[in-house]
LUMMAR-868178 format. One record per atom (N, C-alpha, C, CB): residue in three letters; z, x, y. Coordinates in steps of 0.1 Angstrom, whole numbers, plus 5000, padded with zeros to 4 digits. Atoms other than C-alpha are relative to their C-alpha. Glycine has a CB too. Layout:
<nodes>
alaZXY/...
</nodes>
This chain:
<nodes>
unk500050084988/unk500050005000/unk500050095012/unk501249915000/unk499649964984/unk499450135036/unk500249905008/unk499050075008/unk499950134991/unk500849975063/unk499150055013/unk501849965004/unk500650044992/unk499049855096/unk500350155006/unk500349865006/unk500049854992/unk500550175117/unk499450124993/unk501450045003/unk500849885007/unk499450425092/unk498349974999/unk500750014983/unk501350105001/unk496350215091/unk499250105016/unk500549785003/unk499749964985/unk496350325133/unk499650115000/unk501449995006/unk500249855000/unk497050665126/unk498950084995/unk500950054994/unk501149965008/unk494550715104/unk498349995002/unk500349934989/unk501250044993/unk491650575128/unk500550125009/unk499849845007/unk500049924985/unk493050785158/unk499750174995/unk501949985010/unk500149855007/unk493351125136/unk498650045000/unk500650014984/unk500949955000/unk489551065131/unk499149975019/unk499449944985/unk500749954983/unk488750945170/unk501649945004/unk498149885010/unk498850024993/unk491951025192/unk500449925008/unk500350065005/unk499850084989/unk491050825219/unk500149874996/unk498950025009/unk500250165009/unk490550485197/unk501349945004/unk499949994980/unk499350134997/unk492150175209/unk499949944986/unk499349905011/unk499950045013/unk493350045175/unk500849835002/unk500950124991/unk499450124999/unk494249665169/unk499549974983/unk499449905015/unk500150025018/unk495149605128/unk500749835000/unk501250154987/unk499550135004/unk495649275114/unk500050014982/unk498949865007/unk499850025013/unk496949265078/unk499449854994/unk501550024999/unk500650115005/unk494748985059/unk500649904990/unk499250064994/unk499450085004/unk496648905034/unk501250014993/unk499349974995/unk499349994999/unk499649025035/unk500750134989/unk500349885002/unk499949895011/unk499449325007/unk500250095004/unk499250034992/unk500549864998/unk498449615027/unk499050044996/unk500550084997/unk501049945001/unk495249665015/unk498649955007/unk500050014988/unk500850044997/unk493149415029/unk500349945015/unk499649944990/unk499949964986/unk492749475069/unk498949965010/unk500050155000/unk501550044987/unk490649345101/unk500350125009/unk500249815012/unk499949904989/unk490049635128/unk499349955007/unk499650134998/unk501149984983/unk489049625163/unk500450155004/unk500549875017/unk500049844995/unk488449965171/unk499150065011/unk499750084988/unk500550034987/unk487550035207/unk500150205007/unk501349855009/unk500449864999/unk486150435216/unk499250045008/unk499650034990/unk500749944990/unk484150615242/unk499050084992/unk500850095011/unk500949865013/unk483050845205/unk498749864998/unk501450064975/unk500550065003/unk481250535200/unk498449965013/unk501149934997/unk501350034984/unk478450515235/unk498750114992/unk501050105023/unk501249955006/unk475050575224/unk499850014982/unk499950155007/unk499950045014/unk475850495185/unk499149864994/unk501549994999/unk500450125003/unk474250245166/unk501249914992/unk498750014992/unk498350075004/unk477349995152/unk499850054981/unk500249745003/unk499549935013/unk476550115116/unk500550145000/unk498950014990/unk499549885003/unk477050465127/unk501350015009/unk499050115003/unk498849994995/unk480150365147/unk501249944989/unk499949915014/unk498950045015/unk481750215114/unk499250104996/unk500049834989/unk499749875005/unk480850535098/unk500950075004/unk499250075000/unk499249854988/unk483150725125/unk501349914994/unk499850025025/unk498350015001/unk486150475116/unk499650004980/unk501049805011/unk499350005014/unk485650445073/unk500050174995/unk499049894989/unk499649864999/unk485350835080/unk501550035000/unk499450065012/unk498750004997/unk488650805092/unk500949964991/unk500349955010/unk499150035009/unk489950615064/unk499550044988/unk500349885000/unk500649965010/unk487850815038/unk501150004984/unk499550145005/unk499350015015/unk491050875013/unk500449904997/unk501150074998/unk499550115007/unk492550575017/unk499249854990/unk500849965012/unk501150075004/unk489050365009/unk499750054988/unk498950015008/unk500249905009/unk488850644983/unk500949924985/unk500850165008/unk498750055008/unk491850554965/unk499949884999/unk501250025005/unk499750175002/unk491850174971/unk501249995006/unk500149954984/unk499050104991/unk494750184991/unk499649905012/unk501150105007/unk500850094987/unk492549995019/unk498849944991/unk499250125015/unk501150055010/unk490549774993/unk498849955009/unk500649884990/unk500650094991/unk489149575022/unk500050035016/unk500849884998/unk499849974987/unk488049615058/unk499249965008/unk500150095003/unk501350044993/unk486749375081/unk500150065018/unk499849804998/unk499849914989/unk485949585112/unk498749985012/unk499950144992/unk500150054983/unk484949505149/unk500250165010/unk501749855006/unk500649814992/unk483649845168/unk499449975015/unk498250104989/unk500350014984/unk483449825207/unk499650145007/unk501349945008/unk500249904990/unk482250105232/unk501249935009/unk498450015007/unk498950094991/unk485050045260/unk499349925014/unk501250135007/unk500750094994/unk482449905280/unk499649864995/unk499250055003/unk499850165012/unk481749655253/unk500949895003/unk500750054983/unk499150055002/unk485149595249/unk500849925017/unk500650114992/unk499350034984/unk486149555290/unk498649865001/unk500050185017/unk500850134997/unk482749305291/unk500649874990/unk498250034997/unk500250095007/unk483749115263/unk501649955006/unk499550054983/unk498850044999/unk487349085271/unk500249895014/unk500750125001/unk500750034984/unk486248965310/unk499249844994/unk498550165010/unk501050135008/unk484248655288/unk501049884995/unk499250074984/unk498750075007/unk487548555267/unk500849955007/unk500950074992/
</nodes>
C-alpha cells in the first residue's frame, strides 16, 4: 500500500516543481486520481507529460503498489486558465 503523500513525493522527486493533488479511489492505496500541474510540462504533448509523472512512479507501477492511475496533467497556464473557468 502507498499512501496519497508518498504518492506526492514520489511525483515531485521526478518534477520538483509539481503541484500535486491525490485522491485515493478506493480507499486501498493502490488505486489513485492525479492532477499534476508543472512548468516541465510547456511544449509537451499530454502523452509525454504522463510519461514524466508514471516516470516518477516507475517502482511503485512496477510493483503494483499503484495498481491504478487516473491522471490529469496541466501546464500552470493550463491549470490557472482552467481554474479562472470553475
Amino acid at each position: 500500500m502507498v499512501t496519497p503523500s508518498q504518492v506526492i513525493e514520489m511525483i515531485q522527486g521526478g518534477l520538483p516543481d509539481a503541484r500535486v493533488q491525490i485522491d485515493d479511489l478506493t480507499g486501498g492505496g493502490d488505486h489513485y486520481q492525479a492532477i499534476v500541474v508543472s512548468a516541465e510540462f510547456e511544449g509537451k504533448s499530454r502523452v509525454k507529460q504522463h510519461q514524466l509523472v508514471y516516470g516518477a512512479l516507475k517502482q511503485a507501477m512496477d510493483t503494483e503498489a499503484i495498481h491504478a492511475l487516473a491522471l490529469q496533467t496541466f501546464t500552470p497556464e493550463e491549470w490557472a486558465a482552467k481554474s479562472q473557468v470553475a
